[in-house]
Structures are given as structure tokens and as C-alpha cells.
C-alpha positions in Angstrom: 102.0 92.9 102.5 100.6 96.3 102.0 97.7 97.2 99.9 96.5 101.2 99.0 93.0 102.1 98.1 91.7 105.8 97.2 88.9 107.4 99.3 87.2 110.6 99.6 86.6 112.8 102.9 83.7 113.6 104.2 84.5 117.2 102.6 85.1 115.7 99.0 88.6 115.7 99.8 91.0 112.8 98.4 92.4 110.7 100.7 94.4 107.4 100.7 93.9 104.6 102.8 97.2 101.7 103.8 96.7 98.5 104.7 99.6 96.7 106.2 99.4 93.4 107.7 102.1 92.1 109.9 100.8 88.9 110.9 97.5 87.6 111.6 96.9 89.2 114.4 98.4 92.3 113.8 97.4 95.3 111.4 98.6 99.3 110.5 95.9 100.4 109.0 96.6 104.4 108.0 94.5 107.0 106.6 96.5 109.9 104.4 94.7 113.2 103.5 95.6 115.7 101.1 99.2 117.6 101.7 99.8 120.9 102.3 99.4 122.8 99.2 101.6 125.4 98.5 99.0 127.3 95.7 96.9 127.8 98.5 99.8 128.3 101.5 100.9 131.2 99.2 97.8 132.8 98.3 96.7 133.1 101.7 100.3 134.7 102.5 100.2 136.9 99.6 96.6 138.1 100.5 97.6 139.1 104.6 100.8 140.9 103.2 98.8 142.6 100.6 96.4 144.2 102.9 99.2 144.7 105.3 100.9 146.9 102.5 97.6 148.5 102.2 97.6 149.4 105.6 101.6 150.2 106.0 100.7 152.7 102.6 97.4 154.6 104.5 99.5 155.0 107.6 102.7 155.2 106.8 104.2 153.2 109.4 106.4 150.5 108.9 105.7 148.5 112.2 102.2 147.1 110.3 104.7 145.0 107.6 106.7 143.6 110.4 103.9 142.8 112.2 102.3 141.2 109.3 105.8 139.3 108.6 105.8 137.8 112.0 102.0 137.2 112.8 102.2 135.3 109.1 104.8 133.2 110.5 104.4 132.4 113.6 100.8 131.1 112.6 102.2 129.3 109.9 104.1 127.5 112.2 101.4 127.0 115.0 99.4 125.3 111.8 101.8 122.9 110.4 103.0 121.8 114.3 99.7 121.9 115.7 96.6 121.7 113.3 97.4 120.3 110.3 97.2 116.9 110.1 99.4 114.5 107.2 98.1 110.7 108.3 96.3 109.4 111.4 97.4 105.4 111.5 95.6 102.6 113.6 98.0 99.9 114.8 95.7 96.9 116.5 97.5 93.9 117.9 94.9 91.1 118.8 97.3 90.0 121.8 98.5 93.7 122.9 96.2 97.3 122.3 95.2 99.7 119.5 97.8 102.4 118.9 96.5 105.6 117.7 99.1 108.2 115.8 98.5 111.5 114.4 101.8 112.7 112.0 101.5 116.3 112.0 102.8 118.4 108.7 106.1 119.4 110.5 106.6 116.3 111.3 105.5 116.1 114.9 103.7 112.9 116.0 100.7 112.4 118.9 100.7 108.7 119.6 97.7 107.3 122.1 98.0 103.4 123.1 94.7 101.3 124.3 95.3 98.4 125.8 93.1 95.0 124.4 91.7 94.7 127.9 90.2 97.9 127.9 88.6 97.5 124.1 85.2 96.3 124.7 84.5 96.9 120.7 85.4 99.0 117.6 82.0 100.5 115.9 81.1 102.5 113.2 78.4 105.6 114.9 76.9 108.1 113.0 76.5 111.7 113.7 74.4 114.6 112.3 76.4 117.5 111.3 75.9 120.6 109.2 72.5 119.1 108.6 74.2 115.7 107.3 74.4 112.7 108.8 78.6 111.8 108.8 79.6 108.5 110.1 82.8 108.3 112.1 85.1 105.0 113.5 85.3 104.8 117.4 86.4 102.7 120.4 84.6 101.5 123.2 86.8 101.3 126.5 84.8 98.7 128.5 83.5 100.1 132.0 85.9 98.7 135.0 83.2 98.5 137.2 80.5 97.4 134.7 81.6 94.6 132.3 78.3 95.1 130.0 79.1 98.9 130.1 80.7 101.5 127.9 83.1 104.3 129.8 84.4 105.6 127.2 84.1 106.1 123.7 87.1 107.1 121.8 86.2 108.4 117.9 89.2 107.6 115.3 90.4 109.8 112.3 89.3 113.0 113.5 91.3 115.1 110.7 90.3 113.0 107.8 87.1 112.0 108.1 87.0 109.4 106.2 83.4 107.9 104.3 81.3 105.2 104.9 83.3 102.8 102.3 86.6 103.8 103.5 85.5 103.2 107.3 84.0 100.2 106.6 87.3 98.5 105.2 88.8 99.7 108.8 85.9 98.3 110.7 86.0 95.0 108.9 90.1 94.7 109.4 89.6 95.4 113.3 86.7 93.7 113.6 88.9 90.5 112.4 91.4 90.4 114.7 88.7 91.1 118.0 87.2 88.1 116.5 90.4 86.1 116.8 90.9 87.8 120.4 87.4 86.5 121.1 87.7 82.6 120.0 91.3 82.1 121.1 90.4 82.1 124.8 88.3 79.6 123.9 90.1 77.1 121.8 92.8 76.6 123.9 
């Protein structure tokens, strides 16, 4: 069963959040921003070779348009493979970890697994930036040598940035099966 809903960034951007339950204690919950778009891809081009003609036609040398040519590439493909940023997806399995995937716009993926034992909560935190307060999802990664403690805190959808509403649907999801992670210790 899978379920989409419509968000907005932090930024105002659009952005699509799918729900995906596999059983009950199991959940993919993924967060899509906005594609690449290619108005913008090839204005941007359009603008560095248009100064770079500018240049080539003051002084006359053709090395500045092959230059422009290859920087324009090659940092087109250091963005798509390394920056930008198609759909960060939270796996959680109640009996298992959190898996956390990044899909890059080439097509490259960054996958980060976090075992249950280590999950001492998932929490909503807030965070003043730009002089605006922006909320964000994160893990805490209980301390090993302090059970009551935090070591590490682990923030999730970095490139989307999802809003309040659209993190709270995550939280409540997660929250759901740590409850069941909680009690089943317990009823058995």
C-alpha cells in the first residue's frame, strides 16, 4: 500500500512525500524534491558560454571557449553525481535499523544503515537559520556507555528540507513502529 501527499520545502519548493508500508513493522517512507530543470540547466549554460564568447571576442583567443566548454561540463557533472539531490528515502524496520538513501540526479545512490539498537528515538528539533526558525527530522544513537544519553544525533532529509506538516507525517510513521519495538519486549 502506498500513499503520496504534496509538501513544500522549507524554500517554497514542491516536494512529494511516499508512504509505503510493508508490513506492520516495516515502513519506506521517501521525500522527492523538484527535478532538474532543464529552463534553468540551460540558461545557466547559455549565460557562462556567452560571457566566455565575450571574452574569446576581446582577446582573441580560442583557448577561453574550450575552457568554458570543459569547465561547463565537468561541473555539470560534479553537480548531478555529487550535489544534486532527486529523493532521500527512510526505510525503518521495528525488528532490524533505519536505512537512510540519498538518489543522486545521475543516478548514484548514498545508503547509511542504523541498527534498532543504537536508535534511542526519532525527534523533530528546530533550528534558527537565516533568521528563521526551520525544523528538521533527526536520530538519536543512544550513548554505549550511558543508556539515558545521546551520542549522536543524526538529522534526516538534508536536501529537501521538508516543513513542519510534511515532517510530522514522518515522525508519527516512525514514532509507530518504536512504539511497537517498545511494547513487544514486554508482551511476550
Amino acid at each position: 500500500m502506498a500513499e503520496e501527499r504534496r509538501f513544500r520545502s522549507a524554500s517554497g519548493a514542491p516536494i512529494a512525500l511516499r508512504r509505503r508500508q510493508h508490513s506492520a513493522s516495516c515502513r519506506e517512507l521517501a521525500v522527492r524534491g523538484p527535478r532538474l530543470q532543464l529552463r534553468s540547466l540551460s540558461a545557466a549554460t547559455s549565460a557562462v558560454w556567452l560571457a566566455a564568447y565575450g571574452l574569446f571576442a576581446l582577446s582573441e583567443n580560442s583557448m577561453v571557449l574550450s575552457a568554458a566548454i570543459f569547465i561547463t561540463l565537468i561541473g555539470l557533472i560534479v553537480y548531478l553525481h555529487f550535489v544534486k539531490i532527486d529523493q532521500e528515502s527512510l526505510l525503518v524496520i521495528g525488528s532490524l535499523g533505519i536505512q537512510v538513501t540519498s538518489s543522486y540526479a545521475s543516478g548514484k545512490e548514498s545508503t547509511t544503515f542504523i541498527e534498532m539498537g543504537q536508535v534511542k528515538d526519532v525527534v523533530i528539533n528546530e533550528a534558527i537559520h537565516m533568521q528563521k526558525v526551520i525544523y528538521y527530522l533527526c536520530i538519536l544513537l543512544q550513548d554505549p556507555e550511558d543508556p539515558q544519553g545521546v551520542s549522536e544525533v543524526v538529522p534526516l532529509f538534508q536536501s529537501s528540507k521538508p516543513r513542519l506538516d510534511c515532517l510530522i507525517e514522518v515522525y508519527k510513521s516512525c514514532q509507530e513502529i518504536l512504539e511497537q519495538r517498545k511494547t513487544a519486549p514486554q508482551s511476550s
